[in-house]
C-alpha positions as CSV (number, residue, x, y, z in Angstrom):
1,X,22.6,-40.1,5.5
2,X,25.1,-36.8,5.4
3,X,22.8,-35.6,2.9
4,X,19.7,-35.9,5.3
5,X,22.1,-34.4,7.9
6,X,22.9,-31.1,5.5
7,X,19.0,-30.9,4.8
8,X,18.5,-31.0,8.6
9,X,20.9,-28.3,8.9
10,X,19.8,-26.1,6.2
11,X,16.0,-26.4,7.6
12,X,17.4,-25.3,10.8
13,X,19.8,-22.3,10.1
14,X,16.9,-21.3,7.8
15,X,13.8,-21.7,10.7
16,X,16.6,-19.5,13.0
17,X,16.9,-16.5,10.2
18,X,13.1,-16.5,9.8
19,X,12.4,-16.7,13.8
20,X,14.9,-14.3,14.4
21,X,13.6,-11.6,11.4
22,X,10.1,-12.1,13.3
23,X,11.5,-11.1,16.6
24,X,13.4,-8.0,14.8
25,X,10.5,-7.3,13.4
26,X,8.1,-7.7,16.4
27,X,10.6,-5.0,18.4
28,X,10.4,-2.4,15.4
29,X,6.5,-2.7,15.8
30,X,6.4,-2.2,19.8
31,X,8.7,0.6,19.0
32,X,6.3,2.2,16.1
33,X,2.7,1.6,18.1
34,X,4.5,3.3,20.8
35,X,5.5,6.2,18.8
36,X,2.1,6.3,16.6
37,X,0.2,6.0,20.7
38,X,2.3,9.1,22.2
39,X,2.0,11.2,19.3
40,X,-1.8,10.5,18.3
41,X,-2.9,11.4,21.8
42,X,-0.1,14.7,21.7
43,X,-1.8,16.0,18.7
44,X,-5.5,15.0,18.9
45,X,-5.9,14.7,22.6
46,X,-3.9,17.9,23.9
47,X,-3.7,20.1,21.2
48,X,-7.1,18.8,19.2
49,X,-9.5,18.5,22.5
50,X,-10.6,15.4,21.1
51,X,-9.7,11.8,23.0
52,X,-10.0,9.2,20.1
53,X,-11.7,5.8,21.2
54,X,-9.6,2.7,20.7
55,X,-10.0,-1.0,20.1
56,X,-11.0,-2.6,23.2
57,X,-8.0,-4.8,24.1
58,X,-5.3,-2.4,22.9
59,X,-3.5,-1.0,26.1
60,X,-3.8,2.6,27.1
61,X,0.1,3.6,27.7
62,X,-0.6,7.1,27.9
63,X,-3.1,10.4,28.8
64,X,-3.1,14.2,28.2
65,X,-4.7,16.6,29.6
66,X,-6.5,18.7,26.3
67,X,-4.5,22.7,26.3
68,X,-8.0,24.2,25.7
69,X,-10.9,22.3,26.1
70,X,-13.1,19.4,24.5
71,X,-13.5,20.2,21.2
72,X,-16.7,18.3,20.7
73,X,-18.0,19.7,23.5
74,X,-17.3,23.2,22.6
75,X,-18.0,24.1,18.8
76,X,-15.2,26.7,18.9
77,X,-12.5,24.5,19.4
78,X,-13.7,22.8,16.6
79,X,-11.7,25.0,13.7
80,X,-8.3,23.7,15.7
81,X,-9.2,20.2,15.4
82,X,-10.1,20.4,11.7
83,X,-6.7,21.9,11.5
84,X,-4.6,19.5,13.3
85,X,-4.5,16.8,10.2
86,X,-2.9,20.0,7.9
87,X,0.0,20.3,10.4
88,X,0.7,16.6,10.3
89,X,0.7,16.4,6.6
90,X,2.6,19.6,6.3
91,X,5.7,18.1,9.1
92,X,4.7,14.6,6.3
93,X,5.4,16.5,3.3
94,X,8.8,18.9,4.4
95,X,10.3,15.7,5.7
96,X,9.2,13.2,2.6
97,X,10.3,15.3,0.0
98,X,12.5,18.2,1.7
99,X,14.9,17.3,4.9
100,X,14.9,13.3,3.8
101,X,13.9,12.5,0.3
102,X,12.6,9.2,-0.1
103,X,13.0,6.9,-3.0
104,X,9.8,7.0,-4.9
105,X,7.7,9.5,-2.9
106,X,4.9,8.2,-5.0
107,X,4.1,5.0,-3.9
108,X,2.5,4.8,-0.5
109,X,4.2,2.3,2.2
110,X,2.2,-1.0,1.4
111,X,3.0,-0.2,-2.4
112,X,6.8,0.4,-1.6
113,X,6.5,-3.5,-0.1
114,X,4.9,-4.7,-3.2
115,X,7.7,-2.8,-5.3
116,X,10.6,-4.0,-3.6
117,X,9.2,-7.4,-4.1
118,X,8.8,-7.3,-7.7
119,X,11.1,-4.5,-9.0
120,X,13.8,-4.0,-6.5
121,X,15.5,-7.8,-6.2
122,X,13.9,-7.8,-2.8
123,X,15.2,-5.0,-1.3
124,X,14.1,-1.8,0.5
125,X,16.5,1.1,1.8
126,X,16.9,1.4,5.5
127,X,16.8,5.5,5.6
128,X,13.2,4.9,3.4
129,X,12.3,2.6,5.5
130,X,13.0,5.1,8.7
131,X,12.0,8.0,7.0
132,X,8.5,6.5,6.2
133,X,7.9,5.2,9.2
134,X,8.2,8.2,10.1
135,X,6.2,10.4,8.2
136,X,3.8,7.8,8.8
137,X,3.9,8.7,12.6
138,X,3.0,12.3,11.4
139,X,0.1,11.3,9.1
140,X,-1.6,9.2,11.0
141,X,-1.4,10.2,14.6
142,X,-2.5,14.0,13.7
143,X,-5.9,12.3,12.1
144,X,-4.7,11.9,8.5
145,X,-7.1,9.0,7.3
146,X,-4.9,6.0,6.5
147,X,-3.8,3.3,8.5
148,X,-0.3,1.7,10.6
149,X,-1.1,-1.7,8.7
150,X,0.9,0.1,5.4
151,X,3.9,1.4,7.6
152,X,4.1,-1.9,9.3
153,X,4.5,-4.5,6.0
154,X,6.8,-1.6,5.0
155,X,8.8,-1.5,8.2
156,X,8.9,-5.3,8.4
157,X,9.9,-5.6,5.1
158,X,12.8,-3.2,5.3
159,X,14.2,-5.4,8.1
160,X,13.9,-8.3,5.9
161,X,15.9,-6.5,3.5
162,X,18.3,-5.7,5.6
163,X,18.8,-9.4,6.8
164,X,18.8,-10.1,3.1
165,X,21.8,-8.5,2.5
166,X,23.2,-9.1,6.1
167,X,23.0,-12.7,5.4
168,X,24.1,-12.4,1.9
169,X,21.0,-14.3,0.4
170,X,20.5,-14.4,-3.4
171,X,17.7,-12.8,-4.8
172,X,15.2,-15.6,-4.6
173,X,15.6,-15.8,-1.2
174,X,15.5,-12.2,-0.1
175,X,12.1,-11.9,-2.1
176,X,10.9,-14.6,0.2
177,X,12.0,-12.4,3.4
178,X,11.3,-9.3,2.2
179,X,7.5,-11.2,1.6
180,X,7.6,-13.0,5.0
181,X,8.6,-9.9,7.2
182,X,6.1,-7.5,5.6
183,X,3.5,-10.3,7.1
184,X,5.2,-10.4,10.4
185,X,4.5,-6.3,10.6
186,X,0.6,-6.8,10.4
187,X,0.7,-10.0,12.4
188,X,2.7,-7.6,15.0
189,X,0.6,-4.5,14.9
190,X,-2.6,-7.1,14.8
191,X,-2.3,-9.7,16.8
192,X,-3.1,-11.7,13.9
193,X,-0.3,-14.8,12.8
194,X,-2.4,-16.2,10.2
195,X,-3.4,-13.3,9.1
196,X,-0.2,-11.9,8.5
197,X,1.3,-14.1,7.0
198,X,-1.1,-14.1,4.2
199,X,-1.1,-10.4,3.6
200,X,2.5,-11.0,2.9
201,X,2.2,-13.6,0.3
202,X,-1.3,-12.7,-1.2
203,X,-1.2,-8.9,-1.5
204,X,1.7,-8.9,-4.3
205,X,-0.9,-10.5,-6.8
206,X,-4.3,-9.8,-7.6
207,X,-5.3,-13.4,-9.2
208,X,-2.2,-15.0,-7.6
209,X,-0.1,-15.4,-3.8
210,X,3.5,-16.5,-3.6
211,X,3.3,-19.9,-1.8
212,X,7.2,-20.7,-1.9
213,X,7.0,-18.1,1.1
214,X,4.1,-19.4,3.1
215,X,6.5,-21.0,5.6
216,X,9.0,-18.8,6.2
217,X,5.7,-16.3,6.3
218,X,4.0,-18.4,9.0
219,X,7.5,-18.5,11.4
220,X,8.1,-15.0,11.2
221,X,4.6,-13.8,11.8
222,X,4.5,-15.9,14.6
223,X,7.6,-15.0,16.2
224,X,6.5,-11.1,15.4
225,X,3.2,-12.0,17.4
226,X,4.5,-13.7,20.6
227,X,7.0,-10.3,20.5
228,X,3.8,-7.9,20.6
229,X,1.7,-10.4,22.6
230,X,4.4,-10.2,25.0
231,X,4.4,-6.3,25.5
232,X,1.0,-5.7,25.0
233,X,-1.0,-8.9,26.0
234,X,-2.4,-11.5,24.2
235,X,-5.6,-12.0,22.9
236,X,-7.5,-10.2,19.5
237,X,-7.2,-6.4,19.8
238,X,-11.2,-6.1,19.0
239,X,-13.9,-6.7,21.2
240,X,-17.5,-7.4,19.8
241,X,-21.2,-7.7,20.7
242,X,-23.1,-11.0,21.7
243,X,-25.0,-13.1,18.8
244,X,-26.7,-16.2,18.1
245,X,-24.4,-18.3,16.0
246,X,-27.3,-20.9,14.9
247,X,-29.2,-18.1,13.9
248,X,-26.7,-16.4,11.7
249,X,-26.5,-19.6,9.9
250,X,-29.8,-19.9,8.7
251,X,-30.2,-20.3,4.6
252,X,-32.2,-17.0,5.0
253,X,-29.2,-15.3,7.2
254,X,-26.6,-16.5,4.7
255,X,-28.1,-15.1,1.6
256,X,-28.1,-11.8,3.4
257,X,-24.3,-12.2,4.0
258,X,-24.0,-12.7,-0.1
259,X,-26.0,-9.7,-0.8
260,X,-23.8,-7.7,1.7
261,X,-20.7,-8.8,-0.1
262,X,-22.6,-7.5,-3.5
263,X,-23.5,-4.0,-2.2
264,X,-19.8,-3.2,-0.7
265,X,-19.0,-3.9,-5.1
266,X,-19.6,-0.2,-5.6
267,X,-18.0,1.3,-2.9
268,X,-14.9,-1.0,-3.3
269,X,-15.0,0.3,-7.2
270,X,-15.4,4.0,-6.0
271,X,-12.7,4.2,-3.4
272,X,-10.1,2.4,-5.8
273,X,-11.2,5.2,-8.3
274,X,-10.8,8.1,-6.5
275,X,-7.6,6.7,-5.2
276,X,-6.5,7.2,-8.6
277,X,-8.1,10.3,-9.2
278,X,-6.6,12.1,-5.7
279,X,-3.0,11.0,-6.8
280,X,-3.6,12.1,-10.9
281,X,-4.7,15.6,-9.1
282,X,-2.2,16.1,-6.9
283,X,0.6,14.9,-8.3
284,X,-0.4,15.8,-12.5
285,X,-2.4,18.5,-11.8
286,X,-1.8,20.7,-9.0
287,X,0.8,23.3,-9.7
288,X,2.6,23.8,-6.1
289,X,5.4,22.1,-4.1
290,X,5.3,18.6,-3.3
291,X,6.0,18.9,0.2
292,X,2.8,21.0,0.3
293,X,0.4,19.1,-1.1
294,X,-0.3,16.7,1.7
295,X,-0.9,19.5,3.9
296,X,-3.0,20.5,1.5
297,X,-4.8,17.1,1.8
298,X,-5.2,17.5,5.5
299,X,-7.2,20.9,4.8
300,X,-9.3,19.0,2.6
301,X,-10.2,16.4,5.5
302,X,-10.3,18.5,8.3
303,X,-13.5,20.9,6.2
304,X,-15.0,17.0,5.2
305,X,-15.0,16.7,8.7
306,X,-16.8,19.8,9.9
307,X,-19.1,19.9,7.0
308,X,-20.3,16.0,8.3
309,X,-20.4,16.8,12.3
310,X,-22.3,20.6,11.5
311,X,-24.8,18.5,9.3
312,X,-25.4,15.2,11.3
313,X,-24.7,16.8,15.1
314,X,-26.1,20.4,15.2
315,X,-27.1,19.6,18.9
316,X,-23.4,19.0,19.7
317,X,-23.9,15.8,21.2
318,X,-20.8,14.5,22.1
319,X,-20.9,11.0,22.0
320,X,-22.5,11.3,18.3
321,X,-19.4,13.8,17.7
322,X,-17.2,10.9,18.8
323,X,-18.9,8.3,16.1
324,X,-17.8,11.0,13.4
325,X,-14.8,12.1,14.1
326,X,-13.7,8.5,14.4
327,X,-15.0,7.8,11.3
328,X,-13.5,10.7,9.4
329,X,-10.3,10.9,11.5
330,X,-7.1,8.7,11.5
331,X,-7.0,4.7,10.1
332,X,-10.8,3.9,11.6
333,X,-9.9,1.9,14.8
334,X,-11.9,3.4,17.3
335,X,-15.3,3.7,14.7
336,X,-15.0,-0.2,14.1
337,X,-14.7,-0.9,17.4
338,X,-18.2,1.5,17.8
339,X,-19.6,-0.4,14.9
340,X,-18.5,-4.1,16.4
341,X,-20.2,-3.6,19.7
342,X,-23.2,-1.7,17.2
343,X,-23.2,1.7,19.2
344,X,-23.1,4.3,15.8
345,X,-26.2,5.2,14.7
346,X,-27.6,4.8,11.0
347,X,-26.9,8.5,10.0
348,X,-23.3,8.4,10.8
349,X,-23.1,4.9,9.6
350,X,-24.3,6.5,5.9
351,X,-21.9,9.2,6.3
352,X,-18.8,7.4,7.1
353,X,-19.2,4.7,4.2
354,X,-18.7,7.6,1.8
355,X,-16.9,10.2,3.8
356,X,-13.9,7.7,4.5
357,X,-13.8,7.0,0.8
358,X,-13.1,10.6,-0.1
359,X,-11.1,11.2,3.6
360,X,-8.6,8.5,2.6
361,X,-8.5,9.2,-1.1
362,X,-7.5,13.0,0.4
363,X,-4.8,11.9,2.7
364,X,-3.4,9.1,0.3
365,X,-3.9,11.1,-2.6
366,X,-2.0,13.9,-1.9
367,X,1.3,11.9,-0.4
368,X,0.5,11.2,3.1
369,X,2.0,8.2,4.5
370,X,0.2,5.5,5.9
371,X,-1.7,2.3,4.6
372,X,-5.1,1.7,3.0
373,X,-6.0,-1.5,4.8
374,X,-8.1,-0.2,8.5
375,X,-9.8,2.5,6.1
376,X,-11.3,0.1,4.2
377,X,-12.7,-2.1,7.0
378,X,-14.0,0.9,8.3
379,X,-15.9,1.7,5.2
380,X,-16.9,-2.0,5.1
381,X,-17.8,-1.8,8.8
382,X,-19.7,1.2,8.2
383,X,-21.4,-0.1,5.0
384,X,-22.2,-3.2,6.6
385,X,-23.4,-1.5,9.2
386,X,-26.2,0.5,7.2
387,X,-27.2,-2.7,5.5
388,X,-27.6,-4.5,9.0
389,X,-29.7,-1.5,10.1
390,X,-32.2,-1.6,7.3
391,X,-32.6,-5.3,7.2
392,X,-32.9,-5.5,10.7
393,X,-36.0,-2.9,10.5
394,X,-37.4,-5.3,7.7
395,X,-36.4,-8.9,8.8
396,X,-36.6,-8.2,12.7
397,X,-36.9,-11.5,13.7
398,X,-33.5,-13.1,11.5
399,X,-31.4,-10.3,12.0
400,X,-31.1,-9.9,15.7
401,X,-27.5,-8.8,15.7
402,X,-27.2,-5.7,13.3
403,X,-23.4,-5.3,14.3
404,X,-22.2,-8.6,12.7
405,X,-23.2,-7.3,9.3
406,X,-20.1,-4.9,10.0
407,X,-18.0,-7.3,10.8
408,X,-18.9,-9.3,7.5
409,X,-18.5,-6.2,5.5
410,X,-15.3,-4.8,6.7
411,X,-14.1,-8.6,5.4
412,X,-15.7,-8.1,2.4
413,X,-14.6,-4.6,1.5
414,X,-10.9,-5.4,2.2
415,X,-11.0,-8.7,0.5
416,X,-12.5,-7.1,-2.8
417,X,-10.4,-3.7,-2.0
418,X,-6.7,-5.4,-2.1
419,X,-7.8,-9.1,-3.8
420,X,-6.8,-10.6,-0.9
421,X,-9.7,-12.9,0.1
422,X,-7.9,-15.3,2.4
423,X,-6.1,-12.2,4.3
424,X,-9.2,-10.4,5.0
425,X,-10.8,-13.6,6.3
426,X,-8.1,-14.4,8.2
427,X,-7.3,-11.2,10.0
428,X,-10.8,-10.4,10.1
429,X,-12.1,-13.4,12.4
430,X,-8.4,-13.1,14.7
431,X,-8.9,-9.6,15.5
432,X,-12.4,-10.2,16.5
433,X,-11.7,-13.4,18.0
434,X,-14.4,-15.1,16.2
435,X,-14.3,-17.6,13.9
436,X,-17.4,-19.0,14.1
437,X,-18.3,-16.4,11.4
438,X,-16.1,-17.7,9.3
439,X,-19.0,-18.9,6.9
440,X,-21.1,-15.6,6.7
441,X,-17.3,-14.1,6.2
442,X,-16.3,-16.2,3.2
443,X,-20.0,-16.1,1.4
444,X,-19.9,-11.7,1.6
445,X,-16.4,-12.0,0.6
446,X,-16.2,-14.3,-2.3
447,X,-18.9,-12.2,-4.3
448,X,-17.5,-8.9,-3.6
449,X,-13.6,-10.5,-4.5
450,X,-15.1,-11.8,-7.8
451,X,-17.0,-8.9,-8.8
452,X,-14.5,-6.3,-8.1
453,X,-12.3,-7.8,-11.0
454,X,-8.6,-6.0,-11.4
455,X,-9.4,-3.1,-9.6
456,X,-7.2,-2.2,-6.4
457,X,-6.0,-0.4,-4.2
458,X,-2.4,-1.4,-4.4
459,X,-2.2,-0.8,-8.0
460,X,2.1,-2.2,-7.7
461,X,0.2,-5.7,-8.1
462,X,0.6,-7.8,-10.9
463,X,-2.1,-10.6,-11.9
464,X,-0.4,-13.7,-11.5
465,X,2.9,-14.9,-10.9
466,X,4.5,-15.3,-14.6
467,X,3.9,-11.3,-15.2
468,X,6.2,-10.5,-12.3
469,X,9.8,-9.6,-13.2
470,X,10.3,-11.9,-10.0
471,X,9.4,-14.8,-12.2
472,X,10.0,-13.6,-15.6
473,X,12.6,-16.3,-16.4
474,X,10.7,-19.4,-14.6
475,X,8.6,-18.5,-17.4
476,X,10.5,-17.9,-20.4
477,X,10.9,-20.6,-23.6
478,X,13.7,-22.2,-22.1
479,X,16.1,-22.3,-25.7
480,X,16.2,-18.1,-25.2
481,X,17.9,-18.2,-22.1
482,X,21.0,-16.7,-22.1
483,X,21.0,-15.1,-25.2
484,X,21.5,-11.7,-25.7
485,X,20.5,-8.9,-27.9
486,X,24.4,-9.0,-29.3
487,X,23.6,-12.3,-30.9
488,X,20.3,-11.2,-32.7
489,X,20.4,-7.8,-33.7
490,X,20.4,-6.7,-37.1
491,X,23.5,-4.5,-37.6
492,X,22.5,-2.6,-41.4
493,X,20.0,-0.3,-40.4
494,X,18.5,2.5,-42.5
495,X,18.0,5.8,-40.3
496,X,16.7,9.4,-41.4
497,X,18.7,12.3,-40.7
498,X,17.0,15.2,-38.7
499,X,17.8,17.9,-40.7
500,X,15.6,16.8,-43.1
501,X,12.1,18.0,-43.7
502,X,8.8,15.7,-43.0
503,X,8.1,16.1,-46.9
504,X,11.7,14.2,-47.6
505,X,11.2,12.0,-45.1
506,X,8.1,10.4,-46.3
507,X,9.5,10.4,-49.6
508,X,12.4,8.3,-48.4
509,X,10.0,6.3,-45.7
510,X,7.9,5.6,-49.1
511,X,10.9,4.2,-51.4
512,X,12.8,2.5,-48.4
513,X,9.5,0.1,-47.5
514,X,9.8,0.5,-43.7
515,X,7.7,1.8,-41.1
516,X,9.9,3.3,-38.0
517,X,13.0,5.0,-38.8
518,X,15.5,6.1,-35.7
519,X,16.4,10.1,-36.4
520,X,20.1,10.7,-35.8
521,X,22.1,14.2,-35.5
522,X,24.7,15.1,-38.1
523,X,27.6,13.1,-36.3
524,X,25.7,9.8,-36.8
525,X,23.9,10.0,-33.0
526,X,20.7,9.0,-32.1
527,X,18.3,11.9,-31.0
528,X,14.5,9.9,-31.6
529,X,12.7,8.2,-33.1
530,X,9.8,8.6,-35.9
531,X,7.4,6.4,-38.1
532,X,5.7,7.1,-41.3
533,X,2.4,7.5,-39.5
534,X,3.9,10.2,-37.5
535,X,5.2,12.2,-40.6
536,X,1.6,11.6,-42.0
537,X,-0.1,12.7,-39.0
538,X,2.3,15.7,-38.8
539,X,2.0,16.6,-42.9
540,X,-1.8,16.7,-41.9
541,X,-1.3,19.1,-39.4
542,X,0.6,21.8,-41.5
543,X,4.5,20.7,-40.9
544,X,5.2,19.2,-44.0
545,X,8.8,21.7,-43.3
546,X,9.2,21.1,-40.0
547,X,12.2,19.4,-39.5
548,X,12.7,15.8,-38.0
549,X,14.4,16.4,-35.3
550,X,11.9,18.7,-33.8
551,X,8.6,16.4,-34.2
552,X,10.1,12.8,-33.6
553,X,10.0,10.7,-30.3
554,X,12.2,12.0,-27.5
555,X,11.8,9.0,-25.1
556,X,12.8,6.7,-27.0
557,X,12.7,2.8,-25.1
558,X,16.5,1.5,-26.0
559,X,18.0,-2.0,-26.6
560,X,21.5,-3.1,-24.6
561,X,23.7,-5.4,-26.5
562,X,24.3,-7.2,-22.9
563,X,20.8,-7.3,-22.6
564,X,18.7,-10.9,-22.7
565,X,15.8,-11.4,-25.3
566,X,13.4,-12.0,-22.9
567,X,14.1,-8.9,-21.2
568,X,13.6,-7.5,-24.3
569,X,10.7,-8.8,-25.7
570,X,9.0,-8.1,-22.3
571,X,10.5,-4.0,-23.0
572,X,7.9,-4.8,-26.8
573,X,5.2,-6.2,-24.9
574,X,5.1,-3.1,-22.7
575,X,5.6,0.0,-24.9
576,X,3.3,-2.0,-27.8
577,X,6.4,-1.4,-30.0
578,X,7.8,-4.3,-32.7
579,X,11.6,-3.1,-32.5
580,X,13.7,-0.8,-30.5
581,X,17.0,0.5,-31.0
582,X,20.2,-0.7,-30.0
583,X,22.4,1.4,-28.2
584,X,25.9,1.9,-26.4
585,X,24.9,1.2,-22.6
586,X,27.9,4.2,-21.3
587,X,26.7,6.1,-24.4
588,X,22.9,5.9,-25.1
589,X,23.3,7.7,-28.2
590,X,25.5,5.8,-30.1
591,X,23.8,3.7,-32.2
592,X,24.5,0.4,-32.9
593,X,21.2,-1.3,-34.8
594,X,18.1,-2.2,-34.2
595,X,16.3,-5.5,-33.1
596,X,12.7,-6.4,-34.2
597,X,10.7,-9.5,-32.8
598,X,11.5,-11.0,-36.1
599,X,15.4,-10.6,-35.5
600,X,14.1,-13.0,-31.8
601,X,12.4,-15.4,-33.9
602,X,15.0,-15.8,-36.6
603,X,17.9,-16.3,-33.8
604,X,15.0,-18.6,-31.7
605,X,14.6,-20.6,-34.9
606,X,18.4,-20.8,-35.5
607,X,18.8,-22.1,-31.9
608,X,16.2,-24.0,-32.5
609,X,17.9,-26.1,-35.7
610,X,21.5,-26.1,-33.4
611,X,19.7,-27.9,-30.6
612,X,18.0,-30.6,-32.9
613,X,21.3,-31.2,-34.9
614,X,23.2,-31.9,-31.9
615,X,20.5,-34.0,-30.9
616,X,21.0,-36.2,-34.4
């Protein structure tokens, strides 16, 4: 019975921490959308002239007057509103990487999330966490295309870091609250519990979802919601048009649903590659200060976006100029909202499905801060929406209700997009309020999911659970655990000096036997490493003199004597390499040995035989 009693008492200190880091998190959202709402309509409304449309049910807290006029109605304002996204992501970039450096400026905020999870012990630094969010303020609100989902997992999983450590939990457990209060940020910002909570378990795996955190997931996204509910009002933050449920189920109606899911495959596949391509640019490629670049990538958008309104609205038309700026500026909201109640017309629809690709590739790309999530159900919405158009002009009589193929697309994009089938569902249906299309939803998204394969657009995840340092040693033959490189490395180790030429040192690779050969200095220190193959490549090349030391491996991966086997044959497995040296961990280049896979297997097999003899 006092066992029961503890249990009891553990389940309810434990349900407390989780409702209480949902209520945290809840107020740190309220506090963001407020900030995100203010500046947006500062920066687009009064300096821009343009007055972006919103979700339906989201509250209007505030209004400006525009300084000048309305840019869409008046084509020479338009030049200032192209320009206002290079402002933001020049005040983005002199913050990020100038005034308040942030760990890994690389990784945008949904990636730092994922990180922390898997690489960090579960933790995030409050002043990244601050600074991000924001950065992300400046990106977004100034028409930078990415979205507030990314900065809200990120802000709600900093506050679960910081009750992590405030609450002195072991790492297994602040994993689980880092996980759950990520969710609890989009179940905030959305309005959607369910949702929410499965973004933060399924979006750190692309074949995989961490289900030991479902539950404390479920009470801190619900906590989060009731918070933002309670500020904002309750009820989905989307409204949409009217349709006829019985005729949206017809076998007919349903196969058009699965095709739908196949023709976002494409764009999913383009947008995660040009994701990778903007960053490779910008970060490899363009030679110019960081904190420049995403102004650089605000430019970039605001020309996209004159080049589409000049082509598709030379009459000015200012509702029409709405649909694309909407579409081309900030995360998407207002455009899905258009496209839900089926009020943008096929043109725009066509531009906006690959416009936003490029647009958030741009803004992403070059180090803006924000998330990838509301951009990619507005390209799905805007897909789905040209797909809905056409079959409706061919199939009048079964599609009656265009708009619900944009709905069922922007669940099928982001499912495929971030391999998170059950989130897009989820989140999909709440913030439309619908889930009577949960059918038509599953059957476009389980094609485009399946089709899609590892491609992603949070490329921090790994493909199941076992390849995550977070569960390397759940994983691991059990007889290595605990043993360390000190017990199995081999001590007698031939090296090659780097004063010698490449023509001795094949000679001496060729009588010694071996393959890979660390190069020390004269003192006996380690300064790379070489193999045969590269001495043969290099002897091909012309520099048979060339000494060692200035062809060999610089970066050379390292072996601690206090580090675990599995640790190191996970350091192999990565690099492709059969041994690595063993070093000094205060002094890297004092070399101790060397440790091969057959040094793990010999010690393995030696544990092995201990194990059975005590057993006899």
């Amino acid at each position: 019975m006092t066992g029961e009693i503890r249990e009891l008492e553990t389940w309810a200190k434990q349900t407390f921490h989780y409702a209480l880091i949902g209520v945290s998190v809840g107020l740190a959202i309220v506090g963001f959308f407020l900030a995100l709402n203010y500046c947006t309509l500062f920066f687009l409304e009064f300096l821009g002239g343009y007055h972006p449309p919103s979700p339906r049910n989201e509250p209007h807290l505030f209004a400006f007057i525009p300084i000048l006029d309305n840019a869409l109605a008046n084509p020479a304002f338009l030049l200032l509103l192209a320009l206002i996204p290079a402002l933001g992501g020049l005040i983005c970039g002199i913050i990020k990487y100038k005034l308040l450096p942030v760990t890994k400026p690389e990784l945008h905020e949904t990636d730092v999330f994922i990180d922390a999870f898997h690489n960090e012990k579960g933790q995030i630094k409050g002043k990244d966490g601050l600074v991000r969010g924001i950065c992300s303020v400046a990106t977004i609100s100034t028409g930078g295309s990415a979205g507030r989902e990314g900065p809200s997992a990120m802000l709600g999983a900093t506050i679960g870091s910081l009750f992590g450590k405030l609450l002195k939990l072991d790492e297994r457990e602040r994993r689980k609250v880092l996980s759950a209060a990520a969710g609890a940020g989009i179940a905030a910002m959305f309005r959607s519990p369910l949702g929410g909570a499965f973004f933060g378990i399924e979006t750190l795996y692309r074949r995989d979802m961490e289900v030991d955190a479902l539950v404390p997931a479920i009470i801190c996204s619900i906590s989060a919601y009731i918070v933002s509910c309670t500020v904002f009002g309750f009820g989905n933050i989307y409204g949409i048009g009217d349709y006829d449920i019985s005729s949206l189920l017809k076998p007919f109606s349903l196969i058009l649903f699965l095709f739908l899911g196949i023709i976002c495959v494409p764009f999913v596949i383009a947008f995660t590659k040009l994701l990778e391509l903007s960053r490779s640019f910008f970060f490899d490629k363009l030679r110019c200060s960081d904190c420049f670049k995403p102004a650089i990538g605000g430019l970039l958008l605001g020309i996209l976006f004159l080049i589409g309104y000049f082509i598709l609205n030379p009459q000015h038309d200012i509702e029409k100029g709405v649909e694309i700026a909407s579409g081309v500026f900030g995360g998407g909201y207002g455009f899905i909202q258009l496209a839900f109640f089926g009020k943008v017309t096929l043109s725009v629809l066509a531009f906006v499905a690959v416009a936003k690709i490029l647009a958030t590739a741009l803004t992403m790309g070059s180090g803006g801060s924000g998330g990838s999530f509301i951009p990619s159900l507005a390209m799905g919405a805007a897909v789905g929406g040209v797909v809905g158009q056409v079959l409706s002009f061919f199939f009048p009589e079964t599609v009656t209700s265009p708009w619900v193929f944009s709905l069922i697309g922007a669940a099928a994009f982001f499912g495929a997009a971030a391999n998170a089938p059950l989130t897009s569902l989820f989140i999909v249906c709440e913030i439309s309020g619908s889930y009577t299309l949960f059918v038509p939803a599953l059957l476009a998204i389980i094609p485009a999911y399946s089709l899609v394969g590892r491609r992603t657009i949070y490329p921090g995840q790994y493909e199941v659970r076992k390849e995550s340092p977070a569960h390397r040693r759940e994983f691991m033959v059990d007889i290595l655990e605990g043993i360390k490189v000190a017990d199995a490395y081999t001590r007698d180790l031939l090296t090659l000096p780097g004063s010698k030429t490449v023509r001795e040192g094949i000679h001496f690779a060729e009588i010694k036997g071996h393959i890979t050969y660390p190069v020390v200095d004269e003192a006996g220190k380690m300064v790379g490493i070489t193999s045969i193959m590269d001495m043969e490549e290099e002897r091909e090349q012309g520099g048979v003199y060339k000494k060692i030391n200035q062809m060999c491996r610089k970066d050379v991966v390292v072996a601690y004597p206090d580090e675990f086997l599995e640790d190191v044959l996970q350091k192999m497995d990565k690099y492709n390499v059969g041994r690595l040296p063993v070093v000094e961990r205060e002094r890297e280049k004092k070399l101790l040995g060397i440790i091969s896979r057959s040094d793990i297997i010999s010690e393995h097999c030696r544990r092995r035989s201990l194990v059975r003899d005590e057993a006899s």
